[in-house]
C-alpha positions in Angstrom: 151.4 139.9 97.6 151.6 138.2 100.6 148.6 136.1 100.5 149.9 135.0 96.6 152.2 133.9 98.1 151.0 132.2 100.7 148.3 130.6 98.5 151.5 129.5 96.4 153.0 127.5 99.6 150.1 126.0 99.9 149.6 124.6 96.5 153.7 123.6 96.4 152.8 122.1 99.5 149.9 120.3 98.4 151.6 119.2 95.0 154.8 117.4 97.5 152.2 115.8 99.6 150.0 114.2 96.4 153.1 113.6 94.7 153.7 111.1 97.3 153.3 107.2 95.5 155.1 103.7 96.2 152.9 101.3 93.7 153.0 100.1 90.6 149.9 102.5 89.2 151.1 105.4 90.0 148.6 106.4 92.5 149.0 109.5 95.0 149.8 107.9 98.2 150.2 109.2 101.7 152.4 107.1 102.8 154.6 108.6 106.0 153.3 110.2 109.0 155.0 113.5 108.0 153.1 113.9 104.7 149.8 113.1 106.5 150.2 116.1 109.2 151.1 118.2 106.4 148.1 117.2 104.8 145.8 117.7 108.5 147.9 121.3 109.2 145.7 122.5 105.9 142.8 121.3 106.6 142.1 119.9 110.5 138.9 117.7 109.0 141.5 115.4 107.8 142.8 114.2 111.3 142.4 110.9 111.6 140.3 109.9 114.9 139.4 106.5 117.0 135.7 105.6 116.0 135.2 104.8 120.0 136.1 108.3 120.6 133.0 109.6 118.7 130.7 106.6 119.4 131.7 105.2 122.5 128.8 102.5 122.2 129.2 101.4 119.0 130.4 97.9 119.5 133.8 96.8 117.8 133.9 93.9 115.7 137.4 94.3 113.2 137.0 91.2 111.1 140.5 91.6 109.5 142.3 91.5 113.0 142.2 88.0 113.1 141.9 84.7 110.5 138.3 85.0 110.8 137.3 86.7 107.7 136.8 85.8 103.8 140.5 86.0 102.9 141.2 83.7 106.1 144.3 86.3 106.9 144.6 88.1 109.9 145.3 91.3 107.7 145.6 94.0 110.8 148.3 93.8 113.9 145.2 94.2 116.5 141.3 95.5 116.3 141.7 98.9 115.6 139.0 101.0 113.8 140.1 104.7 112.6 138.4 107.1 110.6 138.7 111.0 109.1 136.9 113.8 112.2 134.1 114.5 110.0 132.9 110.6 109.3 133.4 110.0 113.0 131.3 113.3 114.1 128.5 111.8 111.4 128.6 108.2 112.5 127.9 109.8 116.4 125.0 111.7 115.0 123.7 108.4 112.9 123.9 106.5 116.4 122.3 109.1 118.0 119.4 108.3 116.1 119.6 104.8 115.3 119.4 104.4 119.9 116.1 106.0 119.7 114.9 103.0 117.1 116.4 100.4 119.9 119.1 99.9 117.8 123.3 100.3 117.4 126.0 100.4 115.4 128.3 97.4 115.0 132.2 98.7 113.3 133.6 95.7 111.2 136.0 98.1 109.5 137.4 101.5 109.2 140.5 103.1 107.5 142.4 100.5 106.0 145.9 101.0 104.5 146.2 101.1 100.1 148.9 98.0 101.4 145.8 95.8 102.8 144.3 96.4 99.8 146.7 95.2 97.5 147.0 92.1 99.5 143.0 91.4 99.7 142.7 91.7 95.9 146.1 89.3 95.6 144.2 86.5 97.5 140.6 87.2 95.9 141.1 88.9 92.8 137.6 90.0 92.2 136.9 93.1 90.8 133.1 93.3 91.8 133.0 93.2 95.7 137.3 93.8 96.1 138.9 97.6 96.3 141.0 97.6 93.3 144.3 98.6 93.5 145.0 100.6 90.4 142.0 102.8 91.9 142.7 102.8 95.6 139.5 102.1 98.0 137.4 104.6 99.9 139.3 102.8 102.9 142.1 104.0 102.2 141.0 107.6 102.5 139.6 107.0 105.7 136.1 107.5 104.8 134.3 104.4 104.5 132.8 102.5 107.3 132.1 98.8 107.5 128.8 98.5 109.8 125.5 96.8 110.7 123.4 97.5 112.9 122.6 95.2 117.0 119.8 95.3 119.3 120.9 97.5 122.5 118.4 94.7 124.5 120.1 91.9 123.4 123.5 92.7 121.9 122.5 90.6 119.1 123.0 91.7 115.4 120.0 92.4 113.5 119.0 89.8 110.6 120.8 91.2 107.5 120.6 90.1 103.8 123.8 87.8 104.4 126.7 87.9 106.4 129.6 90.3 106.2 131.9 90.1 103.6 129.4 87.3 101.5 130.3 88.0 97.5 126.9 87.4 96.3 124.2 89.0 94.9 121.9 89.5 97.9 124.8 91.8 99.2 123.4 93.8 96.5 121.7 96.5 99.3 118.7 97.0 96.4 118.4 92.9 96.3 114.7 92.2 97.2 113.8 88.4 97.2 114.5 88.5 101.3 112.4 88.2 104.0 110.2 91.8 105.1 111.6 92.0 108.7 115.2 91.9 106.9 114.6 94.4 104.5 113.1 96.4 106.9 116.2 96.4 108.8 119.0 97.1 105.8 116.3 100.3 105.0 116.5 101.5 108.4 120.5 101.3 108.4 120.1 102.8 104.6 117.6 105.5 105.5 119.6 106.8 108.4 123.0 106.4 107.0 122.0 108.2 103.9 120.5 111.1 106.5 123.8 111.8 108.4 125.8 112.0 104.6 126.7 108.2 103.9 125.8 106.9 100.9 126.1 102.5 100.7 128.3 100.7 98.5 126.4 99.5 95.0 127.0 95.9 96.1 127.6 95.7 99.5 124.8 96.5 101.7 127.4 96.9 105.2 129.6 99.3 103.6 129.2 103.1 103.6 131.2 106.0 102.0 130.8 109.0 103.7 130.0 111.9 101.2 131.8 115.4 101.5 132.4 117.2 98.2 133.9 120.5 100.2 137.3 118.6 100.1 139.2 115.4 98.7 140.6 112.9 101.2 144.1 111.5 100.0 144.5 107.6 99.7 147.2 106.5 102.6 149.1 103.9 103.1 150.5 104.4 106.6 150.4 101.5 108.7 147.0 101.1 110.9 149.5 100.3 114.0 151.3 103.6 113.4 148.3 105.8 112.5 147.1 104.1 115.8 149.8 105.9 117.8 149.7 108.5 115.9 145.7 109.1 116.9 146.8 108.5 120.5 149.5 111.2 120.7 147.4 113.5 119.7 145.3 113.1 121.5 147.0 112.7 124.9 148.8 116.0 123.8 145.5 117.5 123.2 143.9 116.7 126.5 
């Protein structure tokens, strides 16, 4: 009897947290730093972590902390780059193995608040290469990782099919009319990736989802500034 009800807290509980929502489609947001540790006290594997924590050298490149980017919007406060424990703990095991091969990981982007992604698709409403808002991104669950891949000699990025963030068709990671030395760098960042439970985006060769049917990770929409903080008390109280 006691464990019913238990289990019945936990499903009322779960139904408050989902029934969370502040947009126009409905969508089950997270969207206060009470409902997402309410979400992490039932299941630790969604506590939100700093990527540097995990992969200390993994360089940091956050494209949307500054005007630099394709919407020509500095879109975050500061570079920050957050993701859910389990993608962090996976990208450190991908590293792992991508340092043996010479190689590192470059972060353009992490979690990214459902907000961002309203705005991005406001400025470029594509709905090929932009998270759409009536669906909610894999960003905004925290587990999808913007990347490519640098020499550790050099520092240098490797040759990749385009830039980051280039809407075209040879960000298409199966597009083949490229050079051999490039494609055998997006298959080495593919065949790695794919090893330590990422899969890559249909049309974007830098961006990976990781892939972790054993629970669903809620679309947020806390601040990145305050889910920055957030990381950092815990983990100063956590020492």
């Amino acid at each position: 009897m006691i464990r019913f009800i238990a289990f019945g807290l936990i499903l009322f509980s779960m139904g408050r947290i989902l029934a969370q929502s502040s947009n126009p489609y409905g969508l089950p947001l997270l969207s206060n730093l009470e409902d997402y540790r309410q979400s992490v006290a039932l299941d630790s594997n969604k506590r939100m972590v700093e990527i540097s924590d995990f992969v200390p050298n993994a360089v940091l490149d956050i494209k949307y902390s500054s005007t630099e980017n394709v919407f020509y919007t500095q879109l975050y406060p500061k570079a920050i780059a957050l993701t859910r424990l389990p993608v962090a703990k996976a990208l450190a095991e991908a590293q792992k193995e991508f340092n043996r091969h010479g190689v590192g990981l470059k972060i353009y982007d992490g979690y990214r608040p459902y907000a961002v992604t309203v705005q991005m698709f406001d400025i470029l409403p594509d709905t090929v290469y932009m998270g759409l808002p009536w669906q909610g991104s894999k960003h905004n669950r925290g587990i999808a990782i913007d990347l490519t891949l640098i020499d550790l000699n050099t520092g240098k990025e490797l040759k990749m099919p385009t830039p980051f963030d280039a809407l075209v068709y040879a960000s298409h990671p199966e597009f083949k009319k490229l050079p051999e030395d490039v494609l055998q760098n997006r298959e080495l960042l593919k065949s790695v990736m794919k090893k330590h439970g990422f899969a890559v985006d249909p049309v974007e060769w830098w961006h990976y989802n990781y892939l972790d049917a054993s629970r669903t990770f809620e679309l947020m929409d806390i601040p990145i500034d305050e889910m920055e903080r957030e990381v950092l008390t815990f983990k100063s109280q956590n020492k």
